[in-house]
C-alpha positions, -999 to +999 in steps of 0.1 A: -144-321-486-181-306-475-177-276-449-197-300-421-168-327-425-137-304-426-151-287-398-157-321-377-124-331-388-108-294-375-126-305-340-113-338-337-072-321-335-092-307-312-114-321-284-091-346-265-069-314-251-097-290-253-131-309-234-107-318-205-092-287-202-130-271-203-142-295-178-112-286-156-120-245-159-157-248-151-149-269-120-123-240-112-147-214-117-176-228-095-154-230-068-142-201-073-175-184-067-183-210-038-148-209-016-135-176-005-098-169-020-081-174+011-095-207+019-092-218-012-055-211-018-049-226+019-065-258+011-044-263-024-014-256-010-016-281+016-001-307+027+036-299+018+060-331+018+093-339+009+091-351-026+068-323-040+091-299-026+119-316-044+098-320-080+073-287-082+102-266-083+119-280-112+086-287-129+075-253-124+107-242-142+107-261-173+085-234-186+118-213-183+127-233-214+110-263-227+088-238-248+118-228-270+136-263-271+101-273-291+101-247-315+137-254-325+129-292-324+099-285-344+119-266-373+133-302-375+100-317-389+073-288-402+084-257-401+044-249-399+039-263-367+068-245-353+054-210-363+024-219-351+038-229-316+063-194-317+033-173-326+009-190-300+038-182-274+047-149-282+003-139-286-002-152-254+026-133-234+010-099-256-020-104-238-005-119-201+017-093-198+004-061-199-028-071-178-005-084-150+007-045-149-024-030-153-040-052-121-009-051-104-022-078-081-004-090-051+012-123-050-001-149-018+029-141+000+020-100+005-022-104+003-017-131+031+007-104+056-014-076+047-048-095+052-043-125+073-011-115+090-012-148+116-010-170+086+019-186+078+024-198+038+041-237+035+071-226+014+098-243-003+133-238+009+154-218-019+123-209-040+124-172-048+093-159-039+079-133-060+059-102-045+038-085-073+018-090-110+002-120-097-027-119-124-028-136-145-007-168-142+024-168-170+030-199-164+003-214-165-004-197-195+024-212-209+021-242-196-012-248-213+000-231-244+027-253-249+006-285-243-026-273-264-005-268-295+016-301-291-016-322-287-034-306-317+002-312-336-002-351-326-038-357-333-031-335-367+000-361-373-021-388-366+007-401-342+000-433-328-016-435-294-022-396-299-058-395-283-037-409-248-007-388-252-032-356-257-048-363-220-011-370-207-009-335-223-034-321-203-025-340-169+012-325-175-003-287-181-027-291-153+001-305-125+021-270-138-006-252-131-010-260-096+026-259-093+016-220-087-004-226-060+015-249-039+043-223-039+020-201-031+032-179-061-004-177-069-038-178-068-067-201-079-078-170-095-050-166-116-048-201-126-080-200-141-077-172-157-041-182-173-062-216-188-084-190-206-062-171-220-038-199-232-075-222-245-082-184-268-048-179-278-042-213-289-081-214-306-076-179-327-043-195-340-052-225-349-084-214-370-072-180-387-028-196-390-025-235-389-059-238-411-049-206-434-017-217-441-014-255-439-013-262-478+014-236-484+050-248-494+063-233-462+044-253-437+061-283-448+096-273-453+119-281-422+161-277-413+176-308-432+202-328-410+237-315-413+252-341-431+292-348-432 
């Protein structure tokens, strides 16, 4: 296989995850640099009804554990593709972490009472609200992690329907996403910057572990069914 083709063919696991996902972050960031932050945040956040208070929460929390039930499940079929989605996880909280300590950026709920004090945030009832390290976005980051790497796993299955079930990827990591801002747990900023680090993360994998390692007798070995 020429360079030019194994290359196209490396873009096509690709692009259906990754042009949306770019399209979406260059929209982010022009507004970004049009809308002031507080505006912005106030105008995502709203309206608040009854049903998304009922189904953001527990969307929102599926990053709790949905990441680790997939690398399990995954040992069931390649054991490639589930170090490549444990490695992509664990890389990207290396890199969220430590810059949420170093910024040390307040969360909507204390920037709001220290600078717009007659403001009140929509919340939602019994959502603990947290206070601090509010950049960048973990869950977003994880979110779009976790998406990313199971759309390039279905294109690079060649799973029926996969270029749909990619965008339906990215719809689901892009309604988590804005999960954050409609409880007000962060900012638009954040966001954006969580999409970036999870599209980088998921890139530097994918080219220097999945394409490295792919042909080796590992990447295809998997847990075998117990069997009575």
């Amino acid at each position: 296989m020429s360079t030019t083709t194994k290359h196209k063919t490396d873009m096509k696991y690709l692009l259906p995850f990754l042009v949306p996902t770019l399209v979406l972050a260059l929209v982010l960031g022009v507004t970004l640099l049009c809308i002031p932050k507080a505006e912005l945040h106030l105008a995502l956040c709203q309206p608040h009804t009854r049903f998304l208070d009922a189904v953001i929460p527990a969307f929102t929390n599926l990053v709790d554990w949905l990441p680790y039930l997939c690398v399990v499940l995954l040992l069931f079929y390649r054991a490639g593709w589930a170090t490549f989605l444990a490695s992509n996880l664990l890389l990207s909280t290396l890199i969220v972490q430590p810059i949420k300590h170093i910024v040390c950026a307040p969360r909507p709920l204390i920037w709001f009472a220290e600078n717009m004090p007659d403001v009140t945030l929509p919340l939602v009832e019994g959502v603990k609200m947290n206070l601090w390290l509010s950049f960048p976005s973990g869950h977003t980051t994880t979110f779009f992690v976790l998406l990313f790497s199971l759309s390039i796993i279905l294109c690079a299955e060649n799973i029926k329907g996969k270029s749909i079930l990619s965008f339906i990827c990215f719809l689901c990591a892009s309604f988590g996403a804005y999960t954050r801002i409609y409880l007000s747990q962060h900012f638009a900023l954040d966001i954006f910057a969580g999409i970036l680090i999870a599209v980088c993360s998921t890139l530097v994998l994918y080219f220097f572990l999945v394409k490295r390692t792919q042909n080796t007798s590992f990447w295809a070995w998997r847990v075998q069914k117990l069997r009575k």
